[in-house]
Structure formats: C-alpha cells, structure tokens
C-alpha positions as CSV (number, residue, x, y, z in Angstrom):
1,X,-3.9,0.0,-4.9
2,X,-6.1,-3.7,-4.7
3,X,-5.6,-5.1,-8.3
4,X,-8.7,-6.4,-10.4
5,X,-7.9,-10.0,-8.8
6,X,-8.4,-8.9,-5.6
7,X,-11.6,-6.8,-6.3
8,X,-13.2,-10.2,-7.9
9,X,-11.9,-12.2,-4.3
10,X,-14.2,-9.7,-2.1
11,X,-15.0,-6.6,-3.2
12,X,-14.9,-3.2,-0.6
13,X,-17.8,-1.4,-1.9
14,X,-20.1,-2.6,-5.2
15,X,-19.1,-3.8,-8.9
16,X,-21.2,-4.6,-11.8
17,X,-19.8,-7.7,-13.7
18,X,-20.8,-8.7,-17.3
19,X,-19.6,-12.5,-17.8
20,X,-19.0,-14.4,-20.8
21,X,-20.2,-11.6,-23.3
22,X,-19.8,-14.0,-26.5
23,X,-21.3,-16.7,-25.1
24,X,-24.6,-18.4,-25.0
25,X,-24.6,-18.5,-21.2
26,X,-24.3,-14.7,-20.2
27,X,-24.5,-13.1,-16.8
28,X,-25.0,-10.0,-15.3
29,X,-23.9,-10.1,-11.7
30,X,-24.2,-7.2,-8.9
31,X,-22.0,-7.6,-5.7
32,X,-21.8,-5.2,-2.6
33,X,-21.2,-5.4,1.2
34,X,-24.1,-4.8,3.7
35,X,-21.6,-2.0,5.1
36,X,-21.6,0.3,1.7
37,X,-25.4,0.0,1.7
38,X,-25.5,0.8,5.4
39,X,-23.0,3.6,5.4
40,X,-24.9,4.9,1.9
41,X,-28.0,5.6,3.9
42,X,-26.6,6.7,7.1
43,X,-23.0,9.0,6.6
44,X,-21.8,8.3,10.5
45,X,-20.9,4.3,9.7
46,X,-17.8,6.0,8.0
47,X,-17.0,7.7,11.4
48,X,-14.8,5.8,13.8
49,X,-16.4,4.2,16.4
50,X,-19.2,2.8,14.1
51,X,-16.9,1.9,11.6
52,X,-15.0,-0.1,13.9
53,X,-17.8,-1.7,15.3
54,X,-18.6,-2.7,11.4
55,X,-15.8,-4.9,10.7
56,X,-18.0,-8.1,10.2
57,X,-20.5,-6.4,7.8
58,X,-17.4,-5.4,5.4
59,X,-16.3,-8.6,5.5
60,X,-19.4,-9.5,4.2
61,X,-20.2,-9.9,0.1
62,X,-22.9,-10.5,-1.2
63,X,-24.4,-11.1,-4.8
64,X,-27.1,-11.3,-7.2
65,X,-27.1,-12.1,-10.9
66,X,-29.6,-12.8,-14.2
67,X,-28.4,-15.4,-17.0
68,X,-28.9,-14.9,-20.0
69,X,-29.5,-17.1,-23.0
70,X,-28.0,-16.2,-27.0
71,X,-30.6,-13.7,-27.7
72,X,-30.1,-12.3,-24.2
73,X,-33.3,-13.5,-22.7
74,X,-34.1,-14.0,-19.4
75,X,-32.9,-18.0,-18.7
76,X,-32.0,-17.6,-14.5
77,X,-31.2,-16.4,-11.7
78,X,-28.6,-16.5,-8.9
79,X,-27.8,-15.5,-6.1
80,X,-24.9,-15.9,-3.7
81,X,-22.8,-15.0,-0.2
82,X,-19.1,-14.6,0.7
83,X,-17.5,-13.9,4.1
84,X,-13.9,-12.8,4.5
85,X,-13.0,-15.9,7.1
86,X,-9.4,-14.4,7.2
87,X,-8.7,-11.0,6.2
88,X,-5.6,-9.5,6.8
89,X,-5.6,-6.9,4.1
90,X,-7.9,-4.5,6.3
91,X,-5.4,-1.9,7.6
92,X,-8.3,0.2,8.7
93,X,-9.0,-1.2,11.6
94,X,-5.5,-3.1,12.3
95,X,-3.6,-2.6,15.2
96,X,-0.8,-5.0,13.6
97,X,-1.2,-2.0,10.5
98,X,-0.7,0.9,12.9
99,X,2.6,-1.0,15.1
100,X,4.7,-1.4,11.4
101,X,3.9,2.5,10.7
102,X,4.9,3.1,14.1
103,X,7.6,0.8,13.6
104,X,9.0,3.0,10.6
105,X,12.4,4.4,10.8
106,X,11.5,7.6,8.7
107,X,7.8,7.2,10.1
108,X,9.5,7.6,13.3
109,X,12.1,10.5,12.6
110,X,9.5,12.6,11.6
111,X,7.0,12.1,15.1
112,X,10.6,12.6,16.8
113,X,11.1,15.9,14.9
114,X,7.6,16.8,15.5
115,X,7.7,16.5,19.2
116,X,11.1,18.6,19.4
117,X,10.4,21.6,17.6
118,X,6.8,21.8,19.1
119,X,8.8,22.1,22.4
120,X,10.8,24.5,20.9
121,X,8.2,26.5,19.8
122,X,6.1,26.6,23.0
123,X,9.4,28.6,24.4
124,X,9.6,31.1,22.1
125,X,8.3,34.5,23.5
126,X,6.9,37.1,22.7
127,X,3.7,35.0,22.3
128,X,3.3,36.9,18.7
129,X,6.1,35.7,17.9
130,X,5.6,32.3,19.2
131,X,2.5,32.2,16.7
132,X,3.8,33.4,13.6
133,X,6.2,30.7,13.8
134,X,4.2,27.9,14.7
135,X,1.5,29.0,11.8
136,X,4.9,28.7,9.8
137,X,5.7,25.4,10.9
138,X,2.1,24.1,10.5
139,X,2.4,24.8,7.0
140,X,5.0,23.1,6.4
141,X,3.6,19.6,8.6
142,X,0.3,19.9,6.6
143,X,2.2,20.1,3.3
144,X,1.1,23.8,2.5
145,X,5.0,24.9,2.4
146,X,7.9,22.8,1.2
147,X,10.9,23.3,3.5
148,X,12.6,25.7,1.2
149,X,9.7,28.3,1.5
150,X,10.1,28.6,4.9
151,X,11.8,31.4,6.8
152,X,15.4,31.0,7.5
153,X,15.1,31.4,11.3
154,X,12.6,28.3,11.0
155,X,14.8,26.4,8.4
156,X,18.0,26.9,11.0
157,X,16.1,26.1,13.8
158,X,14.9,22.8,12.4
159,X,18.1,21.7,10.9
160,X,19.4,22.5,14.3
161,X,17.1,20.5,16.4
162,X,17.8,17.4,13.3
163,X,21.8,17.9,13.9
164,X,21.9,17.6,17.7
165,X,19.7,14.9,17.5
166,X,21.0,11.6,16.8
167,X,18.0,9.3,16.0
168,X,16.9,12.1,13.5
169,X,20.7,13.6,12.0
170,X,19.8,11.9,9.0
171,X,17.0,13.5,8.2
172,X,18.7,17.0,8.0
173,X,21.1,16.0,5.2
174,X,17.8,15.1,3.1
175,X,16.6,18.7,3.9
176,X,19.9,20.6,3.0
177,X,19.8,18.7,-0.6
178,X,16.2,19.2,-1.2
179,X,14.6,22.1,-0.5
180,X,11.6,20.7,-2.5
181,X,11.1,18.6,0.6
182,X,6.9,18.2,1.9
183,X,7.1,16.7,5.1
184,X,2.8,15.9,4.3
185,X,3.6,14.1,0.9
186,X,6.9,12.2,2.9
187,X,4.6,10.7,5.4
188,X,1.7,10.0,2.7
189,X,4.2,8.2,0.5
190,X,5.7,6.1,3.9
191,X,1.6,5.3,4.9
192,X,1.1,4.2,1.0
193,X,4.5,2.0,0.7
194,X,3.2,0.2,4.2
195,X,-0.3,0.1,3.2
196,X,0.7,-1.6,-0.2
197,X,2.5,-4.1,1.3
198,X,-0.1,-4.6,4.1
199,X,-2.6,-5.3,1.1
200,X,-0.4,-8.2,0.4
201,X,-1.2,-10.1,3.2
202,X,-3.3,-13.8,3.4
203,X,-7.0,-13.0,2.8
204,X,-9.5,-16.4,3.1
205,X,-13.0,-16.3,1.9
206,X,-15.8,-18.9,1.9
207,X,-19.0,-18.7,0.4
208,X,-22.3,-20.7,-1.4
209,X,-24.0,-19.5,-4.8
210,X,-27.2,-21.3,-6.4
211,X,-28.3,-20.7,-9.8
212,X,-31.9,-21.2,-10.6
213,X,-32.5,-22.0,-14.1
214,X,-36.0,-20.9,-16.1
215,X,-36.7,-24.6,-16.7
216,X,-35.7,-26.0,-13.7
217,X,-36.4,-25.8,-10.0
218,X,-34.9,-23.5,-6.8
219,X,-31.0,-24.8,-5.4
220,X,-30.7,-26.2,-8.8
221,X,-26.6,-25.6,-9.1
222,X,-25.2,-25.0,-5.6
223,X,-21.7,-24.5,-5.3
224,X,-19.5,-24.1,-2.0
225,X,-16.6,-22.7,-2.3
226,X,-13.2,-21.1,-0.3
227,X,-10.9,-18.9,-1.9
228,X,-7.1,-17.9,-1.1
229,X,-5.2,-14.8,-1.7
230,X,-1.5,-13.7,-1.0
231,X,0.9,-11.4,-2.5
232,X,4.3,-13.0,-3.1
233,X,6.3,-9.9,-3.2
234,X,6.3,-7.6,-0.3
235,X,8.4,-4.7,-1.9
236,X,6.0,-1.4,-2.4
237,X,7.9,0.3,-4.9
238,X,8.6,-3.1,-7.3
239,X,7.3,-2.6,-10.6
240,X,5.4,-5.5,-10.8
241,X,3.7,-7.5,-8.4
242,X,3.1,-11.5,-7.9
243,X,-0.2,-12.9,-6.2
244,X,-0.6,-16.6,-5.4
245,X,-4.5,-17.2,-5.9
246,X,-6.1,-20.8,-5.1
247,X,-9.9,-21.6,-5.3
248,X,-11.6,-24.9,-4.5
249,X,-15.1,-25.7,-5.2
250,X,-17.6,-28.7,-4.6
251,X,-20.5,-27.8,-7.3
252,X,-24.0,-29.7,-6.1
253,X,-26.3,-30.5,-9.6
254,X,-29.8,-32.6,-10.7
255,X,-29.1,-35.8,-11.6
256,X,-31.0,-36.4,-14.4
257,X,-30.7,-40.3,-14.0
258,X,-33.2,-40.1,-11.5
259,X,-36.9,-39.7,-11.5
260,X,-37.3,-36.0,-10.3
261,X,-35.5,-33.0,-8.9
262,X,-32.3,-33.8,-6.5
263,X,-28.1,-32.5,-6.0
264,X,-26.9,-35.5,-6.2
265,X,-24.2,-34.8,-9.0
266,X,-21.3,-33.4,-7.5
267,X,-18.3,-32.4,-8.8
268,X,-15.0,-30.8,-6.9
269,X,-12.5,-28.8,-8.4
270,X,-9.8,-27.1,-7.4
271,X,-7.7,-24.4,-9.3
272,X,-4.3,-22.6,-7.7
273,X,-3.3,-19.3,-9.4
274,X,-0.4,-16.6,-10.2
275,X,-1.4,-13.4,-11.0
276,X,1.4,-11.2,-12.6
277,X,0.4,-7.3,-12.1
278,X,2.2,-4.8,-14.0
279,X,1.8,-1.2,-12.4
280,X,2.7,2.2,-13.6
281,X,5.7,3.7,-12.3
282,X,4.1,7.0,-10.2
283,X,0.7,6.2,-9.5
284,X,1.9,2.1,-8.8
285,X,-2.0,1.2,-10.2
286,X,-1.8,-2.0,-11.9
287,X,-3.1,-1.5,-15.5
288,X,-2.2,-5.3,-16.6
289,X,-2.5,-8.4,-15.0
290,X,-1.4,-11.8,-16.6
291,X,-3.6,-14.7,-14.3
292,X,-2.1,-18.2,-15.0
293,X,-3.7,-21.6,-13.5
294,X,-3.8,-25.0,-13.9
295,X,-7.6,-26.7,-12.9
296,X,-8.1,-30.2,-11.9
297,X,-12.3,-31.6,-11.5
298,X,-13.3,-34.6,-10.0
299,X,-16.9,-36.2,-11.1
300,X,-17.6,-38.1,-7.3
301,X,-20.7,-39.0,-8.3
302,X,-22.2,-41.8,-10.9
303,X,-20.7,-41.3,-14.4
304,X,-23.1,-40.7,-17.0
305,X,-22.2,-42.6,-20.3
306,X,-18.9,-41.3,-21.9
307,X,-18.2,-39.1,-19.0
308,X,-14.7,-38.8,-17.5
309,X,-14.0,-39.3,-13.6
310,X,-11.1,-36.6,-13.9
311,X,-10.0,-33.4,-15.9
312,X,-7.8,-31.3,-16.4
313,X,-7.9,-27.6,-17.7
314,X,-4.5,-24.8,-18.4
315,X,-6.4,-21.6,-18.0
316,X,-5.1,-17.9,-18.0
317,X,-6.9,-14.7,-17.9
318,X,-5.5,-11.4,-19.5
319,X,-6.9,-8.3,-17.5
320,X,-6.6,-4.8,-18.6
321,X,-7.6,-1.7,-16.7
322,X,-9.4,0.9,-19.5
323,X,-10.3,3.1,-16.8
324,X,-9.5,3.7,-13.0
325,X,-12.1,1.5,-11.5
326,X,-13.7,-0.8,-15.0
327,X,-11.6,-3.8,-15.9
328,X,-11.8,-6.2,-19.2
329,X,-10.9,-9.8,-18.3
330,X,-10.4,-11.9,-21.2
331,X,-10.7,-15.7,-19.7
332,X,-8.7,-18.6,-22.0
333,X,-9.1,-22.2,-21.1
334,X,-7.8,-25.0,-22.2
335,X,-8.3,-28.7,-22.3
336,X,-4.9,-30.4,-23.4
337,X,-6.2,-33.8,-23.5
338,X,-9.1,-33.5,-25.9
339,X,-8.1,-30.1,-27.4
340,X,-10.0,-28.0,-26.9
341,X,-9.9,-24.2,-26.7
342,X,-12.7,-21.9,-24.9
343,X,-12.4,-18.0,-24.4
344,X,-14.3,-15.7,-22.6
345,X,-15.2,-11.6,-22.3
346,X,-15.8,-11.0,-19.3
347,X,-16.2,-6.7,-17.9
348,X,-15.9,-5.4,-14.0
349,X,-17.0,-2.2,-13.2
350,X,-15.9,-1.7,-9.3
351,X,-17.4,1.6,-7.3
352,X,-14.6,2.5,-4.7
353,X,-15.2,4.9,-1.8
354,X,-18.5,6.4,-0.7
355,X,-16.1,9.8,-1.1
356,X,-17.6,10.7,2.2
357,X,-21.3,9.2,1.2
358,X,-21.8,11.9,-0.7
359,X,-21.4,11.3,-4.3
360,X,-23.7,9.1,-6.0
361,X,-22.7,5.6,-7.2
C-alpha cells in the first residue's frame, strides 16, 4: 500500500490538496496523470497492450492550483509538471517485478503443484469423472474451496503428488496442519509481500511550477525541482516502515531592486527526509507517518538589506490517514537560529483506481 509521502512524490491517478488552511497564503491544488484522464474517457487504456504502451503518460503529473489570500479570495494561480525520471516502483509493467515472483520459493511450489496434478488429472478416465474432479480442483486454485472442503480422493491425491515430490514436500506438511488452507489467498498474500517491497524501490522525479500572483506578472515564482524516494526497509510484513525522502529546489523570483519585471532572485534549497510509517497489522495500510527533515537555503543572488546568505530550518510533518484514501498533514517548521516556530494544515484527498473506469471520481 503507497503511503501518503509517496502519493505527494507522484501521484497514480488524481488528488485534491488543501495547503496551509490557517494561513494567509492558502492553496487549492488539483494533480492527475494524462493516463487516468485518458483511460477515464476511453476503458481499453486499462487493457494490456495499451496500457503497456502508456508507461510514459503515467509517469507523467501534472497540476494546477488557486491561492488564496485571508479572506479566501482569489490572489493566484499556478500551475506545474512532474515526470517520474526513474521509477522503479511500477510493478505493472516490470519484467524485473514478474522474475522475483517467479523467483519465489512458495511462488514456485505452488506453479510446480499446479502443473503436476493438472497432469494428473488429464489421465483420469472416465472423462466424467475426469471433470468432476478438475471442477473440484479449480475450486480450490480460484480460492472457492479451502483444502479441507475438498473430497478425500482429491485431498490424497494432492498430498500424494506434494510427498513424492521433493521441491514441493514441504508444502504438504502446511496442508495436513491447516485444512483452512486457500491456495487463491496464499498466492495473493506472496504477490502483496513482493509487490510491497517492490514499492520500496528508488523512484526520481523532476519537475517546474510557476505561480502567477494577482498583482504581479506571468513566470513570476518558478521553481525547478527533483525529488528522491526510497524505502529503507525491505521486509513486507515489518510493522513499520522507513522511507529516505530528499528534495532539492532552485526557486527563480522578481527582484524588486530593479526597475521592472525579471527572475533574477534565486534561491536553492535542498531538504533530505525520513519518513516513519506506522501500518496496521492485517490490512499493512499505513495510518501514521512521522516525516522528519532538516532544510538548508541558499540566497545566490544580491542580498537585500538585513537578508541572510544561508538558513537553516528543522522541519517535521505528522500525517494521519482519517479515511482510506484522504490524509491530514500537519507541517511544523522550525528556525533554530532566530526562533521561530511555523505550522501548517495541510488535507490530501487521493482518487485510487479507475475500478475498471467505471465508477465515478
């Protein structure tokens, strides 16, 4: 399950962010991908061969935002892009994804099993026979019967086939103490344990964002930007999780100094991250996540009078999931030399799946 850190790093489908609630400078921000909007109008960029052929348009954000001043009236508007320039989080379409399930030793007992007994089967005569028990034995692959509700010829035959087997003897003595066992929810808890851990992996984004203020002309804040993400743990099935997050920025202003409308004021900052996710024990969502960073700018530009060339800001951001897919970030930061103490509300309401591009968002 991507954590609310992720989703704010590049985002699969849409969300609706409401920033810095208490403040005077308010946003409202919409981001989505060109491929939800695509596969919203047209169902078959969810099927395979056009979804594969999508991979550059989902790793594609893009966003659009109002500001908003104390009495929350209309003072800008923004607007902004963000490409995925590494993204090795998309098990989707990942041949490295499909060669670790592959690679799986229960992953693997269980397509050994498969291919035995569906030999098995295909000798059994009389052919009615031969049916009723592979109807049986579909059952139980597709998760419909749990291996103790299956007949007792069936149940031999497959602890049989697991006992003569070497690569798969194992598997029997699981079966003989747990009847309970669903060979559909086995190999759905397998895919979600390697999918967890493939969501781990290094994800790289770049992107530009301009703010247009009411008072002020077009490109009047421009800031580039490249973003890291990494999960530090690699264990599925650990409560929490650990993400090592790092952002770097070079922010293009006016200077007001000068006689008309420029970017020469620029200002670079760069701010690495680790985001603590707490998850729930059977559902492994993250409900809590504890984001801790330290924040260094540099003005490389002319100083203005009483201006500082260099600061430094402590900053942490307490995230709470209220519902499955709308998160509350409450931003903290911090300015150690001169004291000072800033907070911020911040909401993120993030629209998953298409659910076969048929529900509405």
């Amino acid at each position: 399950m991507a954590t609310g850190n992720y989703k704010d790093v590049l985002n699969s489908f849409f969300q609706l962010a409401f920033d810095q609630l208490a403040s005077p400078d308010k946003e409202v921000r919409f981001t989505g991908t060109p491929f939800a909007v695509m596969a919203k109008l047209d169902s078959t960029f969810l099927l395979d061969k056009k979804y594969l052929e999508s991979k550059t348009l989902r790793r594609i954000n893009y966003q659009f935002a109002l500001r908003l001043d104390t009495a929350f009236k209309f003072n800008g508007f923004s607007s902004g892009i963000k490409y995925a320039l590494i993204n090795k989080r998309d098990e989707t379409v990942s041949q490295a994804f499909l060669d670790m399930v592959l690679a799986d030793t229960l992953a693997q007992q269980l397509l050994t099993l498969n291919t035995i007994i569906g030999g098995k089967i295909s000798a059994i005569s009389p052919a009615d026979v031969q049916d009723k028990i592979a109807a049986e034995y579909d059952a139980f692959v597709t998760g419909a019967k749990n291996f103790g509700g299956l007949s007792q010829q069936l149940q031999d035959t497959i602890l049989a086939v697991m006992r003569a087997n070497g690569n798969i003897s194992k598997l029997a003595g699981i079966l003989v103490n747990n009847k309970q066992f669903n060979m559909a929810k086995t190999a759905d808890s397998v895919y979600q344990d390697l999918k967890a851990n493939f969501n781990k992996n290094a994800l790289l984004t770049i992107g530009v964002t301009d703010t247009t203020y009411r008072d002020q002309f077009v490109f009047s804040n421009v800031v580039f930007q490249a973003e890291f993400l990494k999960g530090v743990n690699k264990y599925a099935k650990s409560r929490n999780d650990l993400e090592f997050n790092a952002r770097a920025a070079l922010q293009l202003v006016d200077d007001t100094l000068n006689a008309g409308r420029d970017l020469k004021r620029a200002l670079f900052s760069i701010e690495p991250a680790f985001n603590l996710v707490f998850k729930t024990r059977t559902t492994q969502k993250s409900y809590l996540e504890l984001k801790f960073s330290t924040a260094y700018y540099r003005n490389v530009s002319t100083l203005y009078v009483g201006e500082e060339r260099d600061r430094f800001f402590l900053n942490g951001t307490i995230r709470v999931r209220i519902m499955n897919d709308i998160w509350v970030p409450f931003e903290i930061k911090y300015d150690p030399k001169n004291g000072n103490l800033f907070g911020f509300l911040n909401v993120r309401a993030n629209f998953r799946a298409l659910a076969g591009a048929a529900k509405q968002l």
